[in-house]
C-alpha positions as CSV (number, residue, x, y, z in Angstrom):
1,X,0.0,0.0,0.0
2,X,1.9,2.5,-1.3
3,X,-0.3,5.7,-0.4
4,X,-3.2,6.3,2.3
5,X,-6.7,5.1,1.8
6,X,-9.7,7.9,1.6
7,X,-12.1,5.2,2.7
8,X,-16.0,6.4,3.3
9,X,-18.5,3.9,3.8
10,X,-21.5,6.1,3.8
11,X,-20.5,9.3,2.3
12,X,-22.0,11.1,-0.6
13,X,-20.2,12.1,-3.6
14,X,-21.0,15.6,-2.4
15,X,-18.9,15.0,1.3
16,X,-15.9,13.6,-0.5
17,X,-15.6,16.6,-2.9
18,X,-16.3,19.2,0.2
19,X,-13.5,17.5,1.9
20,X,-11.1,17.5,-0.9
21,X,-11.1,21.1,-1.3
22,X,-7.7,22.0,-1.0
23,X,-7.3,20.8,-4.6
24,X,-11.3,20.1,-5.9
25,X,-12.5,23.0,-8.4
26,X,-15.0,24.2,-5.6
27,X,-11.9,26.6,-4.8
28,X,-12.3,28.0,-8.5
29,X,-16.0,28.1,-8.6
30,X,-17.5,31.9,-9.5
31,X,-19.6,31.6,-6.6
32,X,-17.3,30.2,-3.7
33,X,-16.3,33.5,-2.3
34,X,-19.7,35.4,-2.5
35,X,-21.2,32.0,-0.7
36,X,-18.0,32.3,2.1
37,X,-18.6,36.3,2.7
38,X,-22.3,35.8,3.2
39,X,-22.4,32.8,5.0
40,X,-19.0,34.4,7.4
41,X,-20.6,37.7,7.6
42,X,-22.9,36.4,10.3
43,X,-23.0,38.4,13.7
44,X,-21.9,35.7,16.7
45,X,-21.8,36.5,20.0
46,X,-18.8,35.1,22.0
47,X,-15.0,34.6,22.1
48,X,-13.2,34.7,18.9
49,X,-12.2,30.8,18.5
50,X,-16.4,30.5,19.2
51,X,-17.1,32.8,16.4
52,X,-14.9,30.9,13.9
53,X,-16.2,27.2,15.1
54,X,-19.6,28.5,14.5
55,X,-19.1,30.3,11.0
56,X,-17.2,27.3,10.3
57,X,-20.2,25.1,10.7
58,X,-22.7,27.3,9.3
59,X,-20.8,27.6,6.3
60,X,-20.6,24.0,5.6
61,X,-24.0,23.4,4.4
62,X,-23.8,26.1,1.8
63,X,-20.5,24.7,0.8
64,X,-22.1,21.3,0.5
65,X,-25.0,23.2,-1.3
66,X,-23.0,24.4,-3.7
67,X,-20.6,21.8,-4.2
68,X,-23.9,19.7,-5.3
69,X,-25.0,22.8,-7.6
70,X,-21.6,22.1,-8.8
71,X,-21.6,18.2,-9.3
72,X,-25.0,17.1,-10.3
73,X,-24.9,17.3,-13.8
74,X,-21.5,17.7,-14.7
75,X,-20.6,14.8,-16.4
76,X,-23.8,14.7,-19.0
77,X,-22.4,18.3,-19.6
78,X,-19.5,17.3,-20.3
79,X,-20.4,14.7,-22.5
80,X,-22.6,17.3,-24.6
81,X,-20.1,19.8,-24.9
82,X,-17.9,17.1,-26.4
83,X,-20.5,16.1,-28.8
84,X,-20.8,20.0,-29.5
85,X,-17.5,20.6,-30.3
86,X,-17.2,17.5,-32.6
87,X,-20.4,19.1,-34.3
88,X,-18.6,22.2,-35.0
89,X,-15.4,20.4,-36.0
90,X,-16.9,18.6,-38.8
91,X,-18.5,22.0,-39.6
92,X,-15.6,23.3,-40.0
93,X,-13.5,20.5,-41.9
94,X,-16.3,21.3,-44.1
95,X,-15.7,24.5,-45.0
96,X,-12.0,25.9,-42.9
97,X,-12.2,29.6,-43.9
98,X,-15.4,30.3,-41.6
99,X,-14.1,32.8,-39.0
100,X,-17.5,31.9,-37.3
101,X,-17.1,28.6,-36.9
102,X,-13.4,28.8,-36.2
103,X,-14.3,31.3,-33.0
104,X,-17.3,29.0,-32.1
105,X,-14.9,25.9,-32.0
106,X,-12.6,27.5,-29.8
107,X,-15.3,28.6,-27.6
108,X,-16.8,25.9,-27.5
109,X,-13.1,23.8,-26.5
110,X,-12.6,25.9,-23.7
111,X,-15.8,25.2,-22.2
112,X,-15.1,21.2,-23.0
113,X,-11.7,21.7,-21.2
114,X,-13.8,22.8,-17.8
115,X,-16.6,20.5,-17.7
116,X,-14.2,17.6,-18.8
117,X,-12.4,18.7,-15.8
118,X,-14.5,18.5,-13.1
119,X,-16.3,15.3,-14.6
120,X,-13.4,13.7,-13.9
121,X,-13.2,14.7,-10.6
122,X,-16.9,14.0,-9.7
123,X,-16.1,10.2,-10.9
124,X,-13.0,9.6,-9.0
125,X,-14.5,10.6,-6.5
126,X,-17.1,8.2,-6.9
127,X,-15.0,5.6,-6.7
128,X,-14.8,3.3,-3.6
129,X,-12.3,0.1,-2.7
130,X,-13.9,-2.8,-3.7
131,X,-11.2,-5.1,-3.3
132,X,-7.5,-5.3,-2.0
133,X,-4.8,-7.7,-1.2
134,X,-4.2,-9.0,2.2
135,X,-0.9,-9.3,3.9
136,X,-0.6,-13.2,2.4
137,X,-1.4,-12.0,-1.2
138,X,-4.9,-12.8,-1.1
139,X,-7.8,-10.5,-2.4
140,X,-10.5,-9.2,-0.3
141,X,-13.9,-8.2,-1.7
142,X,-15.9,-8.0,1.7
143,X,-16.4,-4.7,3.3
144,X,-15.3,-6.1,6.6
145,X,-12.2,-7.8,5.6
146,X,-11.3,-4.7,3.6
147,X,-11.8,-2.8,6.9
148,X,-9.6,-5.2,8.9
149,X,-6.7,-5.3,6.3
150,X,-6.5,-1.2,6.8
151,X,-6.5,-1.0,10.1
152,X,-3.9,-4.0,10.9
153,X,-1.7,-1.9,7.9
154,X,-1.6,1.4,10.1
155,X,-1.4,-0.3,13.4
156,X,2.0,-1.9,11.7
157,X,2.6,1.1,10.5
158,X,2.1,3.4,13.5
159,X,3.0,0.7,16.2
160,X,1.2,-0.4,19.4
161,X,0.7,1.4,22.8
162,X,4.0,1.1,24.6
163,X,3.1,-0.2,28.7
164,X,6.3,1.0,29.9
165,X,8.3,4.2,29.6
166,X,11.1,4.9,31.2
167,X,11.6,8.5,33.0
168,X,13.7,11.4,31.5
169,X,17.0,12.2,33.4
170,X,16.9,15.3,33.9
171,X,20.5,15.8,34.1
172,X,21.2,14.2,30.5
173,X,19.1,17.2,29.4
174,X,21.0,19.9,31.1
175,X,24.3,18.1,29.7
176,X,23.0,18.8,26.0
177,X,22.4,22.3,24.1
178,X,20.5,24.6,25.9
179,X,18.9,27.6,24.2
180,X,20.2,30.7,24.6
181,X,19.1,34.3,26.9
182,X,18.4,35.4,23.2
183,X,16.6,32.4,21.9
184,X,14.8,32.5,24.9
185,X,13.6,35.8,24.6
186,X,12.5,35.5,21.3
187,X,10.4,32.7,22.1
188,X,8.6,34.8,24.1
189,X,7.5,37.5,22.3
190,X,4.0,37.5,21.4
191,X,3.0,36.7,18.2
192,X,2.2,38.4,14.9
193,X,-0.3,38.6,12.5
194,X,2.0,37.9,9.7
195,X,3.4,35.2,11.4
196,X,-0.2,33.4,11.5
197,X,-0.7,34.1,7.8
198,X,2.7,32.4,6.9
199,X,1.7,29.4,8.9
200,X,-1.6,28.8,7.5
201,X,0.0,29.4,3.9
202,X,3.0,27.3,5.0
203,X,0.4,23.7,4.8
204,X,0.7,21.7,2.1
205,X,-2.4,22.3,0.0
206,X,-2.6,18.6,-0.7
207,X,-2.5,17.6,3.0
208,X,-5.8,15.7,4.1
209,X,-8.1,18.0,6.0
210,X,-9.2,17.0,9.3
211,X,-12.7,16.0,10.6
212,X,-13.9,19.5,10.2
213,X,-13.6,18.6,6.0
214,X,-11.4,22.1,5.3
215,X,-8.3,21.6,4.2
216,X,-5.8,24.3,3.9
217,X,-6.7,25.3,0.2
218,X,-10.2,26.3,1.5
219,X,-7.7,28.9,4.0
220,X,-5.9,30.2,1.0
221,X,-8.8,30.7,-1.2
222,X,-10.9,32.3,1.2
223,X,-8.4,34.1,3.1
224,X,-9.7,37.8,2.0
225,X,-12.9,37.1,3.6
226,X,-11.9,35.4,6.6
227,X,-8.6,36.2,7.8
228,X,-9.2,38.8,10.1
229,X,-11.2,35.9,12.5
230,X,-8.7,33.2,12.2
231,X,-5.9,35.4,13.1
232,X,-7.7,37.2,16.2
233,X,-8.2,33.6,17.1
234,X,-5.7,32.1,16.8
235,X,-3.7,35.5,18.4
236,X,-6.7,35.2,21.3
237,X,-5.7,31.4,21.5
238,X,-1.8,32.5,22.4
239,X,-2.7,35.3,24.9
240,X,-5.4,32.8,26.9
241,X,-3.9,29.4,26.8
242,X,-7.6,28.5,26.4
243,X,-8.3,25.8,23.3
244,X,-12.2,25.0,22.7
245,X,-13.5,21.8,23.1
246,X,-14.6,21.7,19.5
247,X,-11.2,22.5,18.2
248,X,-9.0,20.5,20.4
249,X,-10.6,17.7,18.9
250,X,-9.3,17.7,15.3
251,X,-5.6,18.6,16.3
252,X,-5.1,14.8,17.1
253,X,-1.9,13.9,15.1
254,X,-0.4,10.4,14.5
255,X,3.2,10.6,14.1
256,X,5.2,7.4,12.9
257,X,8.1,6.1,15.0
């Protein structure tokens, strides 16, 4: 198994899409930042990390609404703007000179490039395992067995709770490099707001999003609307030490040994 498994036994085609949008057209859609400003522009009462956890979830349903807009007929679109352009094409094999039909053919290619585009999308994501090879070479069609084969591949992978752990000595520590008055200082002095934007721009746009379904493409494309909120949370976050419930949740990270 060379890469991770996007596995979703119930999902719609609709979820999958939402949660891929850090590379998904949804970021290039002509509506995607009117829906974000009038779905963030929502007056919340509360704490700043609140505010964002709630415009957050709002927002997701018009995503989702939109994303389906998006999706529901793309690929019998794209099939008739193929059979369009092929229409105009023989048109035009027919007689090459006509400046009408040479403009209407590149029109009409340009528009086959986009909905070819996100047809193909909308059917990979569509598609689901429905078979895989077990550790002995053997295929797998069940749902079950396909279940059990990925989670016995990560618990390999990520290892096994450890039942004894041996206590730090503190003195090895201060034997080894120690930060400096400097460093020190520096690591306490508060943060900026250019220093959130640079981390949020500083995730890898193809890095799975977390149970929440953004991903950090849907930060960069809608930063102009909602940037001011993340960073007063995130700065509010820094200056209280407090971390919401809702929030604290989806920062679980599994790091291999």
């Amino acid at each position: 198994m060379a890469r991770d498994i996007l596995w979703n036994g119930k999902g719609s085609v609709s979820e999958y899409a939402l949660k891929l949008t850090g590379c998904s057209s949804m970021l290039k859609h002509e509506q995607f930042l009117k829906v974000v400003e009038a779905g963030w522009n929502i007056q919340i009462d509360g704490c700043k990390m609140f505010q964002v956890v709630r415009k957050m979830k709002m927002l997701k349903r018009e995503l989702r609404k939109l994303n389906t807009q998006s999706f529901r007929n793309i690929v019998s679109e794209a099939n008739e703007d193929r059979t369009a352009l092929q229409n105009t094409q023989e048109q035009l094999h027919l007689d090459p000179d006509n400046l009408e039909l040479q403009q209407t053919g590149r029109e009409k290619y340009q528009k086959l490039r986009k909905s070819s585009y996100l047809a193909e999308i909308y059917l990979k994501l569509k598609q689901a395992i429905t078979q895989l090879n077990d550790a002995a070479g053997c295929m797998q069609t069940e749902q079950k067995n396909i279940a059990k084969i990925v989670v016995q591949y990560y618990e390999d992978l990520l290892g096994k709770t450890c039942e004894e752990r041996v206590n730090t000595f503190r003195g090895f520590l201060n034997n080894g490099p120690l930060l400096t008055i400097d460093q020190l200082l520096r690591i306490l002095e508060p943060f900026t707001i250019e220093e959130v934007k640079k981390a949020v721009f500083s995730i890898d746009i193809n890095k799975s999003p977390g149970p929440d379904s953004y991903g950090s493409g849907f930060y960069r494309a809608a930063w102009r609307v909602i940037s001011k909120d993340i960073t007063e949370a995130v700065l509010e976050f820094f200056q209280t030490g407090q971390l919401l419930k809702q929030i604290n949740a989806t920062n679980i990270s599994l790091i291999p040994k």
